[in-house]
Backbone bond lengths (Angstrom), bond angles and torsions (degrees), N, CA, C in turn:
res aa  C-N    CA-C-N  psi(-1)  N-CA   C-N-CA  omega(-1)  CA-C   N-CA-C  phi
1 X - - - 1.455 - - 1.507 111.18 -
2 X 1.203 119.71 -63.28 2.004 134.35 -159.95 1.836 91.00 -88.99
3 X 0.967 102.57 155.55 1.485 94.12 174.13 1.168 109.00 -100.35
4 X 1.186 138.44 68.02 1.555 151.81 93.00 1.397 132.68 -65.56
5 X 1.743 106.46 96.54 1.386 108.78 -151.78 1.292 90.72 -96.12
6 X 1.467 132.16 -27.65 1.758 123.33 -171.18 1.428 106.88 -30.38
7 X 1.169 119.97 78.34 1.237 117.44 -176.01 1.730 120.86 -113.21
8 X 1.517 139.91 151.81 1.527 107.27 171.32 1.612 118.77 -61.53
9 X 1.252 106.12 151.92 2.002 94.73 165.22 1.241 111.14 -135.96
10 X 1.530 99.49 143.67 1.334 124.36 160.44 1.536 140.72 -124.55
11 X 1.127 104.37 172.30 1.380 97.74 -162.23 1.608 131.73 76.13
12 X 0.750 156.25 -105.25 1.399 134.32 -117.12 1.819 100.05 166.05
13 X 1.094 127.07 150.17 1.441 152.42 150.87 1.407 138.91 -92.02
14 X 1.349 111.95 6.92 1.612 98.08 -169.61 1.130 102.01 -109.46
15 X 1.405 109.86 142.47 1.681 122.24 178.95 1.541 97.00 -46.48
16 X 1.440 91.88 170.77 1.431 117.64 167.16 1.742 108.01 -123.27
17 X 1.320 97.06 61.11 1.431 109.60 -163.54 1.938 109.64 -75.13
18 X 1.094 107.19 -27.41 1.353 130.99 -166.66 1.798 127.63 -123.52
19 X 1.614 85.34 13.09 2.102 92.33 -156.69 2.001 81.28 -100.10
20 X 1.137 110.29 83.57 1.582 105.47 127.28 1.621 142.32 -134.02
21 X 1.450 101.89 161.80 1.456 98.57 -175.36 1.588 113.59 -114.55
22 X 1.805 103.32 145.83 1.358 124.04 -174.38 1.204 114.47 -27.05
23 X 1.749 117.65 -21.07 1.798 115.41 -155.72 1.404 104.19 -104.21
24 X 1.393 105.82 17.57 1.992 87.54 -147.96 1.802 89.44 -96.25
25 X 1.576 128.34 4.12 0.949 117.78 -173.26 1.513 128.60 -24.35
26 X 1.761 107.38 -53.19 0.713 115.64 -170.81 1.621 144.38 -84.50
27 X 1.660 99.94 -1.17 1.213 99.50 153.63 1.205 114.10 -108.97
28 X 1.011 126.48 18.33 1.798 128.32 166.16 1.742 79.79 -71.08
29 X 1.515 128.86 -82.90 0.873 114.80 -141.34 1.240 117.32 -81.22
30 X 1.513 136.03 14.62 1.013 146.00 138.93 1.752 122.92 -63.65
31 X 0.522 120.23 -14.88 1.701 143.10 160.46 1.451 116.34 -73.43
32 X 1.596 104.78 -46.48 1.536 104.74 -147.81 2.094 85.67 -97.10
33 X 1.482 96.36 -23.13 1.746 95.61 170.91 1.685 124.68 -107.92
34 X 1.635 95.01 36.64 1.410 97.34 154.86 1.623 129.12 -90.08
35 X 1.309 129.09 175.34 1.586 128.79 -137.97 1.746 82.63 -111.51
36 X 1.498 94.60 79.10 1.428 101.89 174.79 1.469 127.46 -84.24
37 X 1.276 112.43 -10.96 1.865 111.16 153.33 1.511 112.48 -78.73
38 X 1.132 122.20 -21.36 1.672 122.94 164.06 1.326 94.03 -66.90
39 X 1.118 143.78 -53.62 1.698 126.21 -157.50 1.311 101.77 -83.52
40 X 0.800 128.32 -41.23 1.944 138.31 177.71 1.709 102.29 -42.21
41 X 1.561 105.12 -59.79 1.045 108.21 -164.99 1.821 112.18 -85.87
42 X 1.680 112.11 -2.78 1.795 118.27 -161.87 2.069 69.49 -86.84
43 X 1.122 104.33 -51.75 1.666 110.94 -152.07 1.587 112.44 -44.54
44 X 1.675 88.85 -48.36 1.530 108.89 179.57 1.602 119.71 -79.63
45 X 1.439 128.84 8.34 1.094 150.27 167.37 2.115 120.01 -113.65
46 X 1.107 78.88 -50.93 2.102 77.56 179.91 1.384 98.66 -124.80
47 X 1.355 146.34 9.56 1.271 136.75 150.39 1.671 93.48 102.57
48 X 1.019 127.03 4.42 1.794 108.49 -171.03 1.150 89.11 -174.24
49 X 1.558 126.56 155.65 1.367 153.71 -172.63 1.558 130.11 -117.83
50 X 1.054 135.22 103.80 1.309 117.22 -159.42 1.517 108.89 -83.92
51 X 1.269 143.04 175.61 1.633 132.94 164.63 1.562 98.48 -163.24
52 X 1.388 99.80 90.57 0.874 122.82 144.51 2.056 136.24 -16.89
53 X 1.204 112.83 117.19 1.644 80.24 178.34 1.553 116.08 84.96
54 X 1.333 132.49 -9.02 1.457 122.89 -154.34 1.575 103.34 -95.79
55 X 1.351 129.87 8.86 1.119 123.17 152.13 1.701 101.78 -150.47
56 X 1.817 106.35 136.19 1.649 103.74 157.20 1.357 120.01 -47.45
57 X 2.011 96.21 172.70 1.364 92.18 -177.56 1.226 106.24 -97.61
58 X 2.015 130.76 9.67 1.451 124.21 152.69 1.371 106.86 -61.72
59 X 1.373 125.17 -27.62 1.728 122.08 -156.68 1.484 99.17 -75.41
60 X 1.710 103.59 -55.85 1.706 110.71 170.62 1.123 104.34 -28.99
61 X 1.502 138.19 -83.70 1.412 155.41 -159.95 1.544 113.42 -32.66
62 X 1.622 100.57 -52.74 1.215 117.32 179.09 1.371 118.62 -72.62
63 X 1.567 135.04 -38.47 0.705 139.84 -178.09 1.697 116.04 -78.48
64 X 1.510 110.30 -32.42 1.261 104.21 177.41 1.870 121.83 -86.74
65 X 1.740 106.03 -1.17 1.317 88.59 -176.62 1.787 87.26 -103.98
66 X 1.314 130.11 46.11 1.348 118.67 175.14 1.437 88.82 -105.24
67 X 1.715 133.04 8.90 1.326 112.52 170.64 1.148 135.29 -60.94
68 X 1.646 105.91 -29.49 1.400 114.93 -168.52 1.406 104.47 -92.95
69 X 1.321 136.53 21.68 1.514 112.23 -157.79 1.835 83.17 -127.93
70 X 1.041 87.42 103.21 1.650 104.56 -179.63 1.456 124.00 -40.04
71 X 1.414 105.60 -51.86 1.498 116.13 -170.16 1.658 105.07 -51.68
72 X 0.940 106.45 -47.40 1.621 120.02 175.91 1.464 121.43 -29.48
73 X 1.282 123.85 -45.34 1.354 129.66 166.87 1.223 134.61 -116.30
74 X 1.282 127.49 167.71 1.358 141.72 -154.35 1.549 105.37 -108.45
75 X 1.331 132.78 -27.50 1.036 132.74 153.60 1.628 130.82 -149.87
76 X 1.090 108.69 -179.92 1.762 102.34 -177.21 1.764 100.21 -145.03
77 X 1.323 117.33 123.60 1.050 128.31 168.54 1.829 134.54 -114.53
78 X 1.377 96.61 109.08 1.732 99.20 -171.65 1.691 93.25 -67.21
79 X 0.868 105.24 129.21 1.502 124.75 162.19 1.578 133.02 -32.92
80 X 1.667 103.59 -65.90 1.189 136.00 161.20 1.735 96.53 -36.38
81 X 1.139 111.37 -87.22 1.854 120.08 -159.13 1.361 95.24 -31.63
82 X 1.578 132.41 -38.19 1.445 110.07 -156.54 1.899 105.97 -115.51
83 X 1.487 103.64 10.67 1.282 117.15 153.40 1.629 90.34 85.87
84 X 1.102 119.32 24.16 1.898 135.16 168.94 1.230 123.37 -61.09
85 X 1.132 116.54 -31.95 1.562 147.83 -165.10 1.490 130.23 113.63
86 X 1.283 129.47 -146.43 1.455 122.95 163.21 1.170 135.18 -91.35
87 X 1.645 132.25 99.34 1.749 113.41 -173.80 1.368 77.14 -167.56
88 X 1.725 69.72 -160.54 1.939 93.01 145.67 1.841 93.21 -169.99
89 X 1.440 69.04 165.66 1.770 76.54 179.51 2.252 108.54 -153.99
90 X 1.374 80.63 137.16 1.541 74.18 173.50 1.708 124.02 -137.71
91 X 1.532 103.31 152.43 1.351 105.41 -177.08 1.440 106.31 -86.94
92 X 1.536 92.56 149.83 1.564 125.23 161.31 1.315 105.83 -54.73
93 X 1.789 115.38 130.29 1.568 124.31 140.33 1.350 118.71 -81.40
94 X 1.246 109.62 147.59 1.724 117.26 175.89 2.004 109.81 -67.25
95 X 1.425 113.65 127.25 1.173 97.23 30.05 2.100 89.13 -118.63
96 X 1.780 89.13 162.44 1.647 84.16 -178.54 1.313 115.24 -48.59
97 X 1.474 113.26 -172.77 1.494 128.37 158.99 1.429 106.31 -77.75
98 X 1.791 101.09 156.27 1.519 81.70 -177.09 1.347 120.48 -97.30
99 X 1.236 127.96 13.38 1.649 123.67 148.92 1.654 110.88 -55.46
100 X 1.185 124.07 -55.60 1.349 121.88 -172.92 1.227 99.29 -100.44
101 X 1.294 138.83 56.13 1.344 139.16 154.33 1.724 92.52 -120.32
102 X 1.200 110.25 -41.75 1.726 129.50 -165.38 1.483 94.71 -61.85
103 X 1.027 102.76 -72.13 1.801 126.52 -166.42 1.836 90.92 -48.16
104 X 1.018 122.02 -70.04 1.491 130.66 -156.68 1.869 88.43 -50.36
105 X 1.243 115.36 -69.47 1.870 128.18 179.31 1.346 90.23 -31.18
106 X 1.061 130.04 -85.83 1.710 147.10 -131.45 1.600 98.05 -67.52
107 X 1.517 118.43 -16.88 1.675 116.38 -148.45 1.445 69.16 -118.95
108 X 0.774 139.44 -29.75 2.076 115.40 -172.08 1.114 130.42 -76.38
109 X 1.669 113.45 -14.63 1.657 95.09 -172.42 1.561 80.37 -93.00
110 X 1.323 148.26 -40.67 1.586 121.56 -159.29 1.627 112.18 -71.77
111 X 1.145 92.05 -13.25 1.966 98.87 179.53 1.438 106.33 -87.51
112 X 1.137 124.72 -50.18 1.669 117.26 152.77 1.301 122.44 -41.15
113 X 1.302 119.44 -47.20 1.725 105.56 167.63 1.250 126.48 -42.42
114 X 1.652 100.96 -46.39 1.731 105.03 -175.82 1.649 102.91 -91.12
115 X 1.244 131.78 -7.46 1.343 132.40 151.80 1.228 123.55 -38.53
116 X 1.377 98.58 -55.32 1.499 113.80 -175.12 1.777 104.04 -67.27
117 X 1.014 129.19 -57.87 1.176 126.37 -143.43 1.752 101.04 -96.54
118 X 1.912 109.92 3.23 1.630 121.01 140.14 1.416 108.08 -70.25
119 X 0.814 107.10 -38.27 1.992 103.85 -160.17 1.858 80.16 -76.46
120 X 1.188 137.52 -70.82 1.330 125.08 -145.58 1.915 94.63 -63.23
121 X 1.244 108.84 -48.11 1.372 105.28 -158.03 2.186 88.36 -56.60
122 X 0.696 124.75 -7.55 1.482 119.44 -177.67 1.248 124.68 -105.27
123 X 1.343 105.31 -5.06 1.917 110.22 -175.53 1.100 99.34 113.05
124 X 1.506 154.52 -37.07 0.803 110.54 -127.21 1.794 107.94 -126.33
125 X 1.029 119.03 164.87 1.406 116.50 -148.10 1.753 101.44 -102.45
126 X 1.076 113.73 -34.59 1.421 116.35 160.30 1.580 111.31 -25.18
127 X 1.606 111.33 129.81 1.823 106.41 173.42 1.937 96.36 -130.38
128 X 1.208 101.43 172.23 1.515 93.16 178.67 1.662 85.90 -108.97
129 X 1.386 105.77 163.15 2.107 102.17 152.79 1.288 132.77 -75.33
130 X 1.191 131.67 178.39 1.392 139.29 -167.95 1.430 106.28 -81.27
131 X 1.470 137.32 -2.23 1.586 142.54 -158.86 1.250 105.33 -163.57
132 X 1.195 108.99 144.78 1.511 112.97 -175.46 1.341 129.29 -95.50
133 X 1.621 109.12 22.96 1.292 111.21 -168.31 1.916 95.37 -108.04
134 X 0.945 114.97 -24.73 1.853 132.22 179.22 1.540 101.51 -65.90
135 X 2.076 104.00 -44.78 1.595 91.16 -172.86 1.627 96.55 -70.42
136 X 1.412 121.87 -57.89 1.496 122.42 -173.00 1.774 102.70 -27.72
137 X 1.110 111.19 -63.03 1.412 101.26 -178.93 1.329 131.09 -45.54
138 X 1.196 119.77 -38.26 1.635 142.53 143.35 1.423 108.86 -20.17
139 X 1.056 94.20 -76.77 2.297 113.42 176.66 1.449 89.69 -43.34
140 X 1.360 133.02 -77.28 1.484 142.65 -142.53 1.610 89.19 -66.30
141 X 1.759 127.86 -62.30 1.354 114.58 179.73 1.454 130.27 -16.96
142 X 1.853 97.37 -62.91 1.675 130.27 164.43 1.430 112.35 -41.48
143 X 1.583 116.37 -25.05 1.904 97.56 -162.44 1.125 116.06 77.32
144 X 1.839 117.62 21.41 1.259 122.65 161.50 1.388 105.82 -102.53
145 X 1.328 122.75 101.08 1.626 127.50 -163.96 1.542 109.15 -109.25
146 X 1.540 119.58 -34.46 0.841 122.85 -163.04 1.630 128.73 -95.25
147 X 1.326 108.03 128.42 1.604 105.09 178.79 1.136 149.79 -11.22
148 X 1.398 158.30 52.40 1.437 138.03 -150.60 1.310 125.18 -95.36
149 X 1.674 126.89 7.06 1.563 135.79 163.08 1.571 95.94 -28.99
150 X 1.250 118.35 -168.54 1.528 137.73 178.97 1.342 146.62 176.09
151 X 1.045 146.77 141.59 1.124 126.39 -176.08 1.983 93.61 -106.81
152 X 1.180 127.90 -177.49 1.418 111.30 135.35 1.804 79.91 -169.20
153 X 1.832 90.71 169.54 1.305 102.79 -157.94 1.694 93.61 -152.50
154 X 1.351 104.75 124.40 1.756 116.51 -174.71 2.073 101.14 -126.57
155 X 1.311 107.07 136.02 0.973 99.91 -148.92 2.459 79.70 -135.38
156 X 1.264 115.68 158.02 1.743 112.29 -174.99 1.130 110.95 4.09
157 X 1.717 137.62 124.34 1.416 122.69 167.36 1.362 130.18 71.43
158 X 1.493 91.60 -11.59 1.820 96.44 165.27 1.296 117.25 -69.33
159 X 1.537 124.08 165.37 1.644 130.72 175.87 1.319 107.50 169.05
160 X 1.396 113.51 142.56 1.450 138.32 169.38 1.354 115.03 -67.20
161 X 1.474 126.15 136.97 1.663 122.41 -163.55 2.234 71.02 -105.06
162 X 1.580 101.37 156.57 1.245 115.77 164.61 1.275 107.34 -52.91
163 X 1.576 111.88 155.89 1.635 115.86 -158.53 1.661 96.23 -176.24
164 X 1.383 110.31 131.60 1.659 102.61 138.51 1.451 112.73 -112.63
165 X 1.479 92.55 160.84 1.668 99.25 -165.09 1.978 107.77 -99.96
166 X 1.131 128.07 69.53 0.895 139.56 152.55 1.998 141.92 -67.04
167 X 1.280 112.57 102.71 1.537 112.90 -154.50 1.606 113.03 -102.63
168 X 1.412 109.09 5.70 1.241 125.21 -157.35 1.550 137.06 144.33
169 X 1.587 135.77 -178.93 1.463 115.22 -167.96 1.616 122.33 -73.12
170 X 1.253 101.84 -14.08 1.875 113.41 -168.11 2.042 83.71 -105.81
171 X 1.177 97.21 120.57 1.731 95.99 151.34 1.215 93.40 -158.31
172 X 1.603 102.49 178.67 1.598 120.47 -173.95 1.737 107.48 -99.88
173 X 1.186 134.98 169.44 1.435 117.44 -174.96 1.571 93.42 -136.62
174 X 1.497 107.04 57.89 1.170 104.79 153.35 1.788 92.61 -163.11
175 X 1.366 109.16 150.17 1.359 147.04 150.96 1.197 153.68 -107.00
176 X 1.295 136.59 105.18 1.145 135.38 -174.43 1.751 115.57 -94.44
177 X 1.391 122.55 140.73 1.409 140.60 168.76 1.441 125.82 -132.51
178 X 1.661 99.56 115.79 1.875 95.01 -163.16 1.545 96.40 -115.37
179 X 1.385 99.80 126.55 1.731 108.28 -174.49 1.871 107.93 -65.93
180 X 1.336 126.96 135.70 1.351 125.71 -153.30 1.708 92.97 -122.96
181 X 1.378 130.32 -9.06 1.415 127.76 -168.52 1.729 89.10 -122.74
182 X 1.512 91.16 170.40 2.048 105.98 -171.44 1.659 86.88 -94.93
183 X 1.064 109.52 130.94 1.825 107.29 160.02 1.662 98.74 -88.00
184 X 1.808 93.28 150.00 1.619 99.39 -175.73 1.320 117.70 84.60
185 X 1.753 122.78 -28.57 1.387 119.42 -168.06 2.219 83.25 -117.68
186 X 1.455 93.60 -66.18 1.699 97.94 168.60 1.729 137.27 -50.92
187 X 1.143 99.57 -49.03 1.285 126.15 -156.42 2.217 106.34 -157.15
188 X 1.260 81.99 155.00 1.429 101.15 169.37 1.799 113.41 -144.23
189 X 1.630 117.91 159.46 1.318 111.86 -152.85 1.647 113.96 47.10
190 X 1.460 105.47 -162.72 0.983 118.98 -173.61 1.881 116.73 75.27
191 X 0.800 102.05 44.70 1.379 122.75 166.40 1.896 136.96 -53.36
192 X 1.157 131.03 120.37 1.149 123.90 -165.63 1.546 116.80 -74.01
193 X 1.714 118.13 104.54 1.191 80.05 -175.25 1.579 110.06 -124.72
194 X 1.775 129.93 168.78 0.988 141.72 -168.21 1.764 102.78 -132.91
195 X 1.808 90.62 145.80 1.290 89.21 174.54 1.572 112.01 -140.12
196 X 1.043 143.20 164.28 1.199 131.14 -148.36 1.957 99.44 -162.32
197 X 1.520 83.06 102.64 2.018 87.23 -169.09 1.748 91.21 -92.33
198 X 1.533 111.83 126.29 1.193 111.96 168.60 1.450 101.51 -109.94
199 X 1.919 112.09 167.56 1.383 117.75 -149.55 1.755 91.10 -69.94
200 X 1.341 117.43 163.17 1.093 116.30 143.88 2.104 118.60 70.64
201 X 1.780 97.99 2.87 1.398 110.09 -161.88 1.557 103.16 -135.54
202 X 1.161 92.58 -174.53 1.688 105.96 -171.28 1.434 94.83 -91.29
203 X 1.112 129.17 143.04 1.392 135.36 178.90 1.741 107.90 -66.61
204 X 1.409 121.44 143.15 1.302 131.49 -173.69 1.525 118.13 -102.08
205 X 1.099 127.48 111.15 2.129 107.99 175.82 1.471 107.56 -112.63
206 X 1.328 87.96 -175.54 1.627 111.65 -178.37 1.203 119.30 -137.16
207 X 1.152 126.98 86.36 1.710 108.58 162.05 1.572 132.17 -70.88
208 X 1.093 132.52 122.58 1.526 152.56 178.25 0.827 158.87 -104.19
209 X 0.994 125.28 97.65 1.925 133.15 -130.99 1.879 102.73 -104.42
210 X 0.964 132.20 103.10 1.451 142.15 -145.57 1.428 82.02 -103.80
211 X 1.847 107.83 155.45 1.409 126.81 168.13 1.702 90.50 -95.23
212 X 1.461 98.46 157.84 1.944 96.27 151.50 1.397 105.44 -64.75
213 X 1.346 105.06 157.99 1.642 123.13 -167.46 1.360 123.42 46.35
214 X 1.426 128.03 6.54 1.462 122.83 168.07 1.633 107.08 -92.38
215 X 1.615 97.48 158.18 0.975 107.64 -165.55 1.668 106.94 -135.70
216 X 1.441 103.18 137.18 1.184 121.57 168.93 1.913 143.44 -74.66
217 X 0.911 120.69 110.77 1.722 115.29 -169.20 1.498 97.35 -112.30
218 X 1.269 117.97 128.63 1.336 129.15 -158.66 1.596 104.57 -141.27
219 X 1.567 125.18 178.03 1.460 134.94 -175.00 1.822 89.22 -104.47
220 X 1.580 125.89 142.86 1.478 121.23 -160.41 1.421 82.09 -109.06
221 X 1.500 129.44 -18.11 1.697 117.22 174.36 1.771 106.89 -156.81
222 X 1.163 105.35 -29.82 1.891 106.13 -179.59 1.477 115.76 -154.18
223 X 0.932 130.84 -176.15 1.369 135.71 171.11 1.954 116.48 -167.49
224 X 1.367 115.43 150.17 0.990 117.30 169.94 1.483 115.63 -63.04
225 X 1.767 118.09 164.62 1.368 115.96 178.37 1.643 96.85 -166.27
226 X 1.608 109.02 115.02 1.430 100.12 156.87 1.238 149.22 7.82
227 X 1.388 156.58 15.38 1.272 117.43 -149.27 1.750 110.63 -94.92
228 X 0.914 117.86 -153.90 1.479 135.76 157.27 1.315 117.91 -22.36
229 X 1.611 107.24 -83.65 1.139 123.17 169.45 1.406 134.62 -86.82
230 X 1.602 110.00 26.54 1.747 127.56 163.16 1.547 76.53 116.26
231 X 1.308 109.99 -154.50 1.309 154.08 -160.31 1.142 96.90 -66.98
232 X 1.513 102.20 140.39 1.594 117.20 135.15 1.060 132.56 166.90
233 X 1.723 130.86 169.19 1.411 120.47 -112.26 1.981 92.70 -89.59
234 X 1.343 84.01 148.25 2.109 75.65 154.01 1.382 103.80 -141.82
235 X 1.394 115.22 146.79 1.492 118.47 -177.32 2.146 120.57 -84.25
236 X 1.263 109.15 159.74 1.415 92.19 -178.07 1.547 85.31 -136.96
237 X 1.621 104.28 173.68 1.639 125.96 179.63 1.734 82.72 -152.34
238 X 1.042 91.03 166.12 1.699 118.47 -177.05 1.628 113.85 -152.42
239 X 1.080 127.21 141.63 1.529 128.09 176.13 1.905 99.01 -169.36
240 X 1.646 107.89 178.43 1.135 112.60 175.46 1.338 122.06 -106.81
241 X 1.544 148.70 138.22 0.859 115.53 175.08 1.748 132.92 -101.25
242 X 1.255 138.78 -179.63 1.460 119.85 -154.76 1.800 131.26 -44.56
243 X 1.114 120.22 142.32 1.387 112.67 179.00 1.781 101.75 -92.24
244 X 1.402 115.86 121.28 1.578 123.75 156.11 1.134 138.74 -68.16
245 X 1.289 109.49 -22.56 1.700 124.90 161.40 1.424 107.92 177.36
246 X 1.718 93.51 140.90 1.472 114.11 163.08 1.728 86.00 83.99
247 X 2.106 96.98 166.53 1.093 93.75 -170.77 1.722 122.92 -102.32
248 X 1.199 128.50 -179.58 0.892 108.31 155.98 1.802 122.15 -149.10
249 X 1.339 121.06 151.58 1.811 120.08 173.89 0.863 113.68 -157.23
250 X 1.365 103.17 171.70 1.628 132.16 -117.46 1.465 102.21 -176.74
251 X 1.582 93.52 133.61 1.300 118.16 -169.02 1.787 111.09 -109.51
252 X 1.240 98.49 136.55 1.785 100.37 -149.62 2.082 90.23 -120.27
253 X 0.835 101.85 122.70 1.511 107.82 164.00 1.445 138.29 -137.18
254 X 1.241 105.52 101.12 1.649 133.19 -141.98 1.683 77.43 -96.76
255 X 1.493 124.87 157.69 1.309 130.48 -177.58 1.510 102.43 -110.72
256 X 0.877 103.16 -58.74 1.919 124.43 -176.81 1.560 105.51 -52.05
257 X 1.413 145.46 157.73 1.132 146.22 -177.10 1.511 105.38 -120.78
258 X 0.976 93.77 155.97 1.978 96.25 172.03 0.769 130.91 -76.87
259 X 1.794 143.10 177.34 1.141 152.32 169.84 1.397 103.47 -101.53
């Protein structure tokens, strides 16, 4: 999550460059028919996108009891030890599962579109590709080999301290987080929150109250913004804020790989 990666590792390195299955039609095309001039334009207006709907509540189910099954990841981090806040959360080894192998593919080329046309509106000449297996290769060039999907799981009094999630020099500057528990039925509090330091100003937040299975598209460290005189940059952090009862998780999908 924090960019303090000294982390233990396990498992394994190899992309999941090639892992799909016959069934996944249907959230490819649930992906590929979301209201992507609404998100273009929510992103480029309040900094983050909500999406509604972006996983069932079999997918939730599935996805949230892959916490306990160890083999699955490469590491596990208590929260507390590195002064993060309260949880824990752990990354996926390759190769992922194929919900979050699917989801991660399917969400990159439309986030690269609007990637791209951050990087130009900003100077800068850097583009990402149309597929996410070219950027991974990118990461791997760098000696960014390692996984960063996630599960994490905050349970009474747990919470995420603000953070950007940075793993090294190549990353993507967008993130998605899809809430996997019912608030009110699971959990209470625990709120999504975003903050957004503009130059020269008082810092701006958001608190965010997630459905199960919606999903979040967010800035992974800055974003362009209108002003006067064109563009320019503003920084973001993201974290959760406290849980009051019962637990709750959440599925984190970072594009960029670690070092």
């Amino acid at each position: 999550m924090h960019s303090v990666e000294a982390y233990p590792r396990r498992g394994g390195t190899t992309p999941v460059t090639n892992q799909r299955s016959r069934d996944l039609g249907g959230l490819n095309e649930r992906v590929a028919g979301m209201d992507w001039d609404r998100i273009r334009t929510e992103i480029a207006l309040d900094g983050f996108a909500r999406v509604p709907d972006l996983l069932a509540r079999e997918e939730c189910l599935e996805l949230a009891a892959l916490f306990d099954a160890e083999h699955l990841f490469r590491a596990r981090i208590e929260m507390a030890r590195y002064r993060f806040g309260e949880g824990e959360y752990r990354y996926f080894s390759y190769p992922l599962p194929r919900l979050v192998a699917e989801l991660r593919a399917s969400l990159f080329p439309p986030l690269a579109e609007i990637a791209n046309e951050w990087r130009s509106a900003l100077g800068s000449e850097e583009r990402f590709p149309d597929r996410l297996e070219p950027f991974l290769a990118r990461c791997h060039d760098a000696g960014q080999t390692r996984p960063t999907p996630l599960l994490l799981r905050y349970s009474v009094n747990g919470y995420n301290c603000l953070h950007q999630d940075r793993y090294g020099e190549v990353f993507f500057p967008f993130q998605v987080a899809c809430l996997l528990s019912r608030p009110r039925e699971d959990f209470e509090g625990g709120e999504f929150l975003l903050v957004e330091q503009r130059p020269r100003m008082q810092s701006r937040g958001e608190a965010i109250s997630l459905q199960a299975g919606e999903g979040i598209i967010f800035p992974n460290t800055e974003r362009p913004v209108q002003g006067k005189r064109g563009y320019y940059r503003t920084q973001y952090r993201h974290g959760v804020s406290r849980i009051r009862s019962g637990n709750r998780t959440t599925l984190g999908i970072i594009f960029h790989d670690a070092e």
